[in-house]
C-alpha positions as CSV (number, residue, x, y, z in Angstrom):
1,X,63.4,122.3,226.7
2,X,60.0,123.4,227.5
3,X,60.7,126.3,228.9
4,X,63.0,127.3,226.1
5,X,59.5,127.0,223.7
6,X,57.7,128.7,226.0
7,X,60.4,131.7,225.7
8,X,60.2,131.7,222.2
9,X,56.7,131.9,221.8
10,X,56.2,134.8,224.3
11,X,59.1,136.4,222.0
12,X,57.1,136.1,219.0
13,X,53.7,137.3,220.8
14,X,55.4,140.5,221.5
15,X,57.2,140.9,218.7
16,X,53.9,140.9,216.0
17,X,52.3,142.9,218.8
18,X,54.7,145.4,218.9
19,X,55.1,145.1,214.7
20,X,51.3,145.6,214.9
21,X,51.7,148.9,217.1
22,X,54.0,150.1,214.8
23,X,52.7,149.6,211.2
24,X,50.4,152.0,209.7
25,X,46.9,151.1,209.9
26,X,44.7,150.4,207.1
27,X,42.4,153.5,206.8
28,X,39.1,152.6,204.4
29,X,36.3,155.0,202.8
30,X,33.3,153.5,202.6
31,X,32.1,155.4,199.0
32,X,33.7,157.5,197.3
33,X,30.5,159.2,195.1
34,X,27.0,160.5,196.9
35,X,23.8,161.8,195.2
36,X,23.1,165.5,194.6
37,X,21.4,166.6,197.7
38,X,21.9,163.3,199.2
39,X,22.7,163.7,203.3
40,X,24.1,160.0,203.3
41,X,27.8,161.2,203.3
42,X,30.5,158.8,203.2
43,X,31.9,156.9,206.3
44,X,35.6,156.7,206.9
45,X,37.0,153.7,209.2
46,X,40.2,152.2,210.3
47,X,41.7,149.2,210.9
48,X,44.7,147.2,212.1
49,X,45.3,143.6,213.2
50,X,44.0,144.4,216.6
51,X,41.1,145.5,215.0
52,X,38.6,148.5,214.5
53,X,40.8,152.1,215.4
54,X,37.5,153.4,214.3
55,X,37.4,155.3,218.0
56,X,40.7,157.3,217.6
57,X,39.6,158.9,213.8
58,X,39.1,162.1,213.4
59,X,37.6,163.3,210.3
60,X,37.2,166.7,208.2
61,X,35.5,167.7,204.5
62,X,34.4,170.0,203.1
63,X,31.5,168.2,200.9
64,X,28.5,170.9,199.4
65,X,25.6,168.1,198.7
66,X,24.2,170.5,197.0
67,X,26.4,171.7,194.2
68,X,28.1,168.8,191.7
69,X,32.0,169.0,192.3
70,X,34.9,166.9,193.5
71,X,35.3,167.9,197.0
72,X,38.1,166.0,200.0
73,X,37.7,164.1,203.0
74,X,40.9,164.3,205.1
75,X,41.3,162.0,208.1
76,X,43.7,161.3,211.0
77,X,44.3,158.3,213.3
78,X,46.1,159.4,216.5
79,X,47.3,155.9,218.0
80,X,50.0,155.4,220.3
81,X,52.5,158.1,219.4
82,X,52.0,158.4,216.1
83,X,49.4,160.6,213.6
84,X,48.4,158.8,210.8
85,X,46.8,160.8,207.7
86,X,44.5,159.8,204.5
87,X,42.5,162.0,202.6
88,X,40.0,161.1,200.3
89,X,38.4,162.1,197.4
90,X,34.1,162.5,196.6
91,X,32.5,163.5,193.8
92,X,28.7,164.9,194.7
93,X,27.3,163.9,191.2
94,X,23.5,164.3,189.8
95,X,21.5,161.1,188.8
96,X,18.4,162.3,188.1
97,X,16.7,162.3,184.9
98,X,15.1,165.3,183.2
99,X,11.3,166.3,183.2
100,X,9.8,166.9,179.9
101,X,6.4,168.0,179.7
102,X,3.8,168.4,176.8
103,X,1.6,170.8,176.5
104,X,-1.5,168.9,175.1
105,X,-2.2,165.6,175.6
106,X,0.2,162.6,174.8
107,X,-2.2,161.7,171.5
108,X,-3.1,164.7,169.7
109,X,-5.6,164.3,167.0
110,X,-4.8,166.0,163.8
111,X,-7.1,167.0,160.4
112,X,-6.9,164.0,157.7
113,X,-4.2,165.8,155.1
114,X,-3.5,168.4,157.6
115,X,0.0,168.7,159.2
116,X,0.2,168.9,163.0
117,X,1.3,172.0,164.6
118,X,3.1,171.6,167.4
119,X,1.4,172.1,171.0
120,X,4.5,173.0,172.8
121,X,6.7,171.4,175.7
122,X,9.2,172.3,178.6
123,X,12.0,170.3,180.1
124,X,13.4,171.1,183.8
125,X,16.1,169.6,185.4
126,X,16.7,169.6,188.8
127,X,20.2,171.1,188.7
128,X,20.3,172.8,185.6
129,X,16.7,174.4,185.9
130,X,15.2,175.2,182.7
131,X,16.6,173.2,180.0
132,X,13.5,173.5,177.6
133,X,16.2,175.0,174.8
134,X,17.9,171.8,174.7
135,X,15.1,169.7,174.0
136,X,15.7,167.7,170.5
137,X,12.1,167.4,168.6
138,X,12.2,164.5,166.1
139,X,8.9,163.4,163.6
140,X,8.7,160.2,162.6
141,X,5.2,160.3,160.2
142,X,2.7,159.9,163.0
143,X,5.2,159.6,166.2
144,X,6.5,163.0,167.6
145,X,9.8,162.2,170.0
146,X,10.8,164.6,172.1
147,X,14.3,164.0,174.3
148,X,16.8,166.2,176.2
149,X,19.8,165.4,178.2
150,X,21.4,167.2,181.3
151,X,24.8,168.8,181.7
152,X,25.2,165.3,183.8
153,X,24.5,163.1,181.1
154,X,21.3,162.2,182.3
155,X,18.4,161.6,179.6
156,X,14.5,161.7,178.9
157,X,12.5,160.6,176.2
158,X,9.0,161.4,175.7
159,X,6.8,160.4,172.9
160,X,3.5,162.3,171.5
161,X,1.2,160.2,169.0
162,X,-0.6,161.9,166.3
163,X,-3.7,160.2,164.9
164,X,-4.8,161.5,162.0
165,X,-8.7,161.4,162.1
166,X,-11.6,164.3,162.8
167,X,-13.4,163.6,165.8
168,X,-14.7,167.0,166.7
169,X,-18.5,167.8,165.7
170,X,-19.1,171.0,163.3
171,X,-21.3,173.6,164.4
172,X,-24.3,175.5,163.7
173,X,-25.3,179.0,164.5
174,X,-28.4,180.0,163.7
175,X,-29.0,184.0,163.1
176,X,-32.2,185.6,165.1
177,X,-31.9,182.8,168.1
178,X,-33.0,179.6,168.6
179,X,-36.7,180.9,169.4
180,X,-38.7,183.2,167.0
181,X,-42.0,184.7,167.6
182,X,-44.1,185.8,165.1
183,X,-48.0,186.8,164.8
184,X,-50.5,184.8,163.6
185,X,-51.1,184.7,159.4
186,X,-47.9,186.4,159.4
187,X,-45.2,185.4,157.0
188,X,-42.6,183.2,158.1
189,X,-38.8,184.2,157.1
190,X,-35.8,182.0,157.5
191,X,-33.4,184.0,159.3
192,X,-30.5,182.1,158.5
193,X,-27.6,180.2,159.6
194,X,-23.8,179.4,159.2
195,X,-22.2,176.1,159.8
196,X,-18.1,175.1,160.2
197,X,-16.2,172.2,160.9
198,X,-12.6,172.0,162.4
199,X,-11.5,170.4,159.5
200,X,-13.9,171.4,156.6
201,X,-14.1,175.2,157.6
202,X,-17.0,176.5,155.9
203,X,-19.7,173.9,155.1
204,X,-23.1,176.5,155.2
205,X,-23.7,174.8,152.1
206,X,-24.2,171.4,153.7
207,X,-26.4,172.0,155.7
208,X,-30.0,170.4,155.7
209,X,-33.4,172.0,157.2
210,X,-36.4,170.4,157.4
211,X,-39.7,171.9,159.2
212,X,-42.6,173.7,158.6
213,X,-44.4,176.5,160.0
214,X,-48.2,176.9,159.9
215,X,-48.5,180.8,160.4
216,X,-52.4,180.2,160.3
217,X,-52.3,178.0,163.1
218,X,-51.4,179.0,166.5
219,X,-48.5,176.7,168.1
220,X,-45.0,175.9,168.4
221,X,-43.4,174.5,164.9
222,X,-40.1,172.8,164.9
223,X,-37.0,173.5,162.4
224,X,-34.5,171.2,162.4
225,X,-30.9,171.9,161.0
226,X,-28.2,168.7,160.3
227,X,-24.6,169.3,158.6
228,X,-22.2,166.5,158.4
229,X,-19.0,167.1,157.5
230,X,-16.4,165.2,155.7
231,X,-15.5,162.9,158.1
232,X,-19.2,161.6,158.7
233,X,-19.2,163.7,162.3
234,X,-22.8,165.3,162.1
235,X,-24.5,168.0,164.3
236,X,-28.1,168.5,164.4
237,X,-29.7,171.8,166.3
238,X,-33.7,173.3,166.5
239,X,-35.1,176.6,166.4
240,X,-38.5,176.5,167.6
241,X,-41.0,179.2,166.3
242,X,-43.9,180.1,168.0
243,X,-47.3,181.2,166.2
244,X,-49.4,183.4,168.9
245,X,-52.4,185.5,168.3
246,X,-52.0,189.2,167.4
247,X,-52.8,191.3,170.1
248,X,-55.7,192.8,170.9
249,X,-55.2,197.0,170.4
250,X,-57.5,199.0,172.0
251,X,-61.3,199.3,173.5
252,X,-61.6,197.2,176.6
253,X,-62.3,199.8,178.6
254,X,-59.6,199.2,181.4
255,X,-57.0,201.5,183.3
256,X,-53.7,200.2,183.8
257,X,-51.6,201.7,186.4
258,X,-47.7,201.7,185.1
259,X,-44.7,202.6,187.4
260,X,-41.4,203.1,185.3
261,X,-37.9,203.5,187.3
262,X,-38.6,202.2,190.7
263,X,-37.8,200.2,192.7
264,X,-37.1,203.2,195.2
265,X,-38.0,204.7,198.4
266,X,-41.1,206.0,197.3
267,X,-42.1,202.4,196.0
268,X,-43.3,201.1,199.4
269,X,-46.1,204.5,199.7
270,X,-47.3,203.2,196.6
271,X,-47.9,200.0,197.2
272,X,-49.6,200.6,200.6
273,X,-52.3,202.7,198.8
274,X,-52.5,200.5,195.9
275,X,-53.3,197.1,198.7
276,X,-55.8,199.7,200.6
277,X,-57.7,200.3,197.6
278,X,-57.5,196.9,196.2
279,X,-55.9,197.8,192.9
280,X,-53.3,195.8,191.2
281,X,-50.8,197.7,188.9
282,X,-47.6,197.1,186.8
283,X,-44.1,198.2,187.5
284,X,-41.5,198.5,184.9
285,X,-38.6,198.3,186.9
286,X,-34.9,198.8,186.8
287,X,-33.8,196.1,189.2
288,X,-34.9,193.6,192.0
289,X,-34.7,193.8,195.6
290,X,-37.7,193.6,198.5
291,X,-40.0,195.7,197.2
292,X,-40.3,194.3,193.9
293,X,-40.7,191.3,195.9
294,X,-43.6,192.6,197.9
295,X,-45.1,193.8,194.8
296,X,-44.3,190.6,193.2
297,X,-46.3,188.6,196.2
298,X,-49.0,191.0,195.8
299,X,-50.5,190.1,192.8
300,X,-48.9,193.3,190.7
301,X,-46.8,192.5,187.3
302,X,-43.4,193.4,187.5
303,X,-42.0,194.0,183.7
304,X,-38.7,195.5,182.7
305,X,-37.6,198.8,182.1
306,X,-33.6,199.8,182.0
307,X,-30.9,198.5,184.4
308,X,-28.8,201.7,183.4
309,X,-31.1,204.4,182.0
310,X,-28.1,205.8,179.9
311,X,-29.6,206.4,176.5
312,X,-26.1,206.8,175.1
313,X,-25.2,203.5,176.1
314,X,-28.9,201.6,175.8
315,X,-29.1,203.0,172.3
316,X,-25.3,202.9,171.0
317,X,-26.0,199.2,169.8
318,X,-28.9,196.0,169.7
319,X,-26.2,194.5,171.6
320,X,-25.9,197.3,174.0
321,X,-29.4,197.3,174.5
322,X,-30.1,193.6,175.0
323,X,-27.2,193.6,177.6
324,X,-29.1,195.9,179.8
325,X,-32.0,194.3,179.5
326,X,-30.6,191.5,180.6
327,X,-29.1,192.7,183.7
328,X,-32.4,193.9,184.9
329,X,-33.7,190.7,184.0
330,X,-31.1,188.8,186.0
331,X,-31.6,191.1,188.9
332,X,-35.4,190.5,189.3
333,X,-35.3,186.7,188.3
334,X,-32.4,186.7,191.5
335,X,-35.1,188.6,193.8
336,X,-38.6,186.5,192.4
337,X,-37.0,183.9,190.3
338,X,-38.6,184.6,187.2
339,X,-38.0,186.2,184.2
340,X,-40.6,188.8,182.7
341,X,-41.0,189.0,178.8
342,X,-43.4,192.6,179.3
343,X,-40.9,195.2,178.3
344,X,-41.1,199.3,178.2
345,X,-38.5,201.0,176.2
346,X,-36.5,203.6,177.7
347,X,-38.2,206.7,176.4
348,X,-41.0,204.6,175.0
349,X,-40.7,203.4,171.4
350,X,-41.5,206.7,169.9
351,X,-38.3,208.0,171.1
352,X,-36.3,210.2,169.4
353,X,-33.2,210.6,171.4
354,X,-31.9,207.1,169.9
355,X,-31.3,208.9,166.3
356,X,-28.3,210.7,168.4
357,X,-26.8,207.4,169.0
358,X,-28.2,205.0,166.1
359,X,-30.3,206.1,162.9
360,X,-33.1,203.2,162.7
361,X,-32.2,201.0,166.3
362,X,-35.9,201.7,167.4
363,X,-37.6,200.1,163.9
364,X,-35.0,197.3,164.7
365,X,-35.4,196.8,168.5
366,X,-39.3,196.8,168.1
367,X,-39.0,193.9,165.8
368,X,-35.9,192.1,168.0
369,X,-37.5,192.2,170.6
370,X,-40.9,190.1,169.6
371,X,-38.5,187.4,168.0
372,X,-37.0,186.7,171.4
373,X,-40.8,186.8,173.1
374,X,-41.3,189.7,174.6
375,X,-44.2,191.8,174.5
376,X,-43.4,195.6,174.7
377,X,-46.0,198.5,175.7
378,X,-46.3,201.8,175.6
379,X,-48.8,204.5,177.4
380,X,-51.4,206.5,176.1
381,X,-52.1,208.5,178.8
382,X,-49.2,210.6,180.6
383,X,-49.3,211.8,183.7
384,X,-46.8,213.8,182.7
385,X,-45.1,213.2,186.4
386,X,-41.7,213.7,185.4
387,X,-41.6,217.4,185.0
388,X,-42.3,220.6,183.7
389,X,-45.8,222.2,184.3
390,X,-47.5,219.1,185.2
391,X,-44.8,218.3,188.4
392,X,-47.6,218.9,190.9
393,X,-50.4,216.2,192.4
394,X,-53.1,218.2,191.2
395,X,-51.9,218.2,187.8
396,X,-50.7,215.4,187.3
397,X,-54.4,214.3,188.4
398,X,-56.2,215.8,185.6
399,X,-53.5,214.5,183.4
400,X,-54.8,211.2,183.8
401,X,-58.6,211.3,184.4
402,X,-58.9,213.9,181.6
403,X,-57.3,211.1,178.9
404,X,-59.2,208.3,180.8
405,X,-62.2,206.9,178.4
406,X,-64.5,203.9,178.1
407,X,-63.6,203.0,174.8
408,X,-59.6,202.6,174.7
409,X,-57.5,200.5,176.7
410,X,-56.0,203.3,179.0
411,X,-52.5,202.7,180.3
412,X,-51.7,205.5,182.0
413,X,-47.5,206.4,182.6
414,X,-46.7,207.2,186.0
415,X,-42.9,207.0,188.0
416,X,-42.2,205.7,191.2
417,X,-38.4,207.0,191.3
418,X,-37.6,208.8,194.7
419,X,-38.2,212.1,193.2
420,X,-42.1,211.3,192.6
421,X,-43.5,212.4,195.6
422,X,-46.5,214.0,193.7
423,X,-47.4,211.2,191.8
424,X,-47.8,209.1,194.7
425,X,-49.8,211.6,196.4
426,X,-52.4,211.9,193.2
427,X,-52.6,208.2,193.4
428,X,-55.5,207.5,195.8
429,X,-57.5,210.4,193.5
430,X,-56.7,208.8,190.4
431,X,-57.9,205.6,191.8
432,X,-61.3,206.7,193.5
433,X,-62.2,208.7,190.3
434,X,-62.0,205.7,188.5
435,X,-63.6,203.6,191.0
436,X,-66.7,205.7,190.6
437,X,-67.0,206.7,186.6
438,X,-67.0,202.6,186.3
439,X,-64.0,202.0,185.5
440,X,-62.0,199.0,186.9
441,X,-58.4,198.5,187.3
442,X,-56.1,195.6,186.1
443,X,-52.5,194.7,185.6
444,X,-50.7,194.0,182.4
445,X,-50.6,190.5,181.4
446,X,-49.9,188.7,178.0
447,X,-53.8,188.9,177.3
448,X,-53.9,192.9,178.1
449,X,-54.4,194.6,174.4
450,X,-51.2,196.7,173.4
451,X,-50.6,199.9,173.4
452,X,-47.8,201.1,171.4
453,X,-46.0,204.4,170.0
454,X,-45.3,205.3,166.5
455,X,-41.8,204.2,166.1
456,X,-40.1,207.4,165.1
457,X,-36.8,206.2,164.5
């Protein structure tokens, strides 16, 4: 009787094994959906009631984690003699939201009254690409909402907040500068100003000035200037004017040695006979480098002259001009770190040859000039180095001694340009002549009495 059980149950055993062997086994994916560029592809197992088959599976897609699409997995279990087949189906699919971006800021403050105009946005997606045409734009009063949806279905909001208030400042401009010059018991004439406001626009009329100036007092007086506009912002500004005594023309008795259009090679021969004898002179230059630094350290004054020398261009415009003037001035104040307010026009003051370019710029310029606080000389004596009959040492020698006198302030023109040879090699006779008819030699300053041209134009 035992032994029949025993039979029976071995007959059993084997027959759900061998059922087992021969049913098909359960083949599983493990998803059936992966991101958009995603590399976590699906896994496929197998199973039957001995267990994992997961060994004997062989497995095949053709998945592009890169483009969106239903794509197949097929697999195959080989087990005992038999192929068993299952192919599954993935969908690569994009769940990433849009990017919308504002141009601006995400509060934008808008004129009380005044309607906002729109800064501008973009929206990307990362499939699609630029989807900045599908962005939906809808105002609500003071809440701007801006949302967009991919061809996925995904979606972004973004808001913008507009606040309607003036926070911005107006402004002033004041005409002639912000620093004015004029002589002592002169007359003092407000040169103007304009003021606007974001919001307002034109509000000149609001403005307030308060100040005085004492033009028989020498000294700095303060204007001040105030506008607030209509939303109580207020802006305040200065021009300072400064008072000084008129120069002193004429009659000290002094030469003063003037170089125009160096620095060049012929600068440094002119300086070594200038610190043999002792003499200090002033050089209008055209630009910085070393040897305006050595003349610099040397005790001589270095004024401006031209950066360009182009009369055409100088003379074309007060703006023209005062652009070359200051790029000379930046050039020296890079080489000796300061910025000289002596001045020599380019032709002198006198010239003529701006009337080709601009009827009047000189009686302009001669007045522009002292309102920004620079002090601007001519010669009265020529050397009359630059040319012509007088383009020789000896010449250009009794040039200058022979319009030297004890009764004028003598500033004498000479060049040091490279093709100035001569007047570098009158220079030491020039200077000893002087040393003994009693003359003495200085350099320009802001005390030396002006010399000035006629204007002419």
């Amino acid at each position: 009787m035992r032994l029949k059980k025993l039979f029976l149950v071995l007959i059993f055993i084997t027959s759900f094994m061998l059922v087992c062997a021969l049913l098909q086994p359960n083949i599983v994916i493990d998803k059936d959906e992966i991101d958009l560029n995603s590399n976590d592809f699906p896994s496929v197992n197998a199973y039957n009631c001995f267990g994992s088959l997961s060994k004997y599976i062989n497995v095949e897609n053709n998945i592009d984690n890169k483009n969106i699409g239903e794509y197949y997995i097929h697999s195959k279990v080989k087990y005992l003699i038999y192929n068993f087949k299952k192919s599954f189906i993935v969908h690569v699919v994009d769940n990433v939201n849009p990017n919308i971006s504002l141009n601006g800021e995400r509060e934008s403050y808008v004129c009380p009254g005044k309607d906002y105009v729109e800064e501008g946005y973009t929206a990307s997606d990362n499939y699609d690409g630029d989807i900045t045409d599908n962005v939906i734009v809808d105002k609500q009063n003071d809440l701007i909402k801006y949302s967009v949806r991919d061809k996925s279905g995904n979606y972004s909001e973004i808001e913008r907040k507009i606040i309607f208030i003036d926070r911005e400042e107006p402004i002033i401009e004041l005409k002639g500068g912000n620093d004015i010059y004029i002589y002592k018991d002169n007359k003092y004439i407000e040169m103007g100003y304009t003021a606007s406001d974001n919001c307002d626009g034109d509000i000149t009329n609001k403005v307030i000035s308060t100040g005085t100036v004492d033009t028989t007092k020498v000294g700095t007086y303060t204007i001040n200037y105030e506008v607030i506009d209509s939303s109580n912002n207020k802006t305040s500004i200065k021009r300072n004017v400064t008072v000084r005594e008129r120069p002193i023309y004429y009659g000290d008795g002094i030469i003063y040695l003037t170089f125009d259009d160096g620095p060049s090679n012929l600068t440094g021969k002119i300086l070594d006979i200038l610190d043999e004898e002792d003499i200090k002179a002033t050089f209008f230059v055209t630009k910085g480098g070393e040897y305006v630094k050595r003349a610099y350290n040397s005790g001589h004054t270095i004024a401006l002259h031209t950066y360009s020398h182009n009369y055409s261009y100088v003379y074309a415009s007060e703006s023209n001009y005062f652009a070359d003037l200051n790029n000379v001035s930046n050039s020296v104040y890079n080489t000796i770190g300061i910025r000289p307010n002596i001045i020599r026009f380019p032709g002198g003051s006198s010239n003529t040859i701006s009337r080709n370019y601009n009827k009047g710029i000189m009686s302009r310029l001669v007045n522009d000039v002292t309102n920004r606080g620079y002090i601007y000389f001519d010669w009265n004596i020529d050397s009359n180095d630059a040319g012509g009959d007088g383009y020789n040492s000896n010449k250009i020698y009794n040039n200058v001694i022979n319009g030297l006198s004890h009764n004028k302030t003598n500033v004498v023109l000479m060049h040091d340009s490279s093709s100035h040879s001569s007047s570098a090699d009158a220079l030491r006779d020039i200077i000893k002549y002087g040393k003994n008819n009693g003359y003495s030699f200085k350099a320009i300053s802001s005390n030396t009495p002006v010399v000035r041209h006629g204007v002419n134009n």
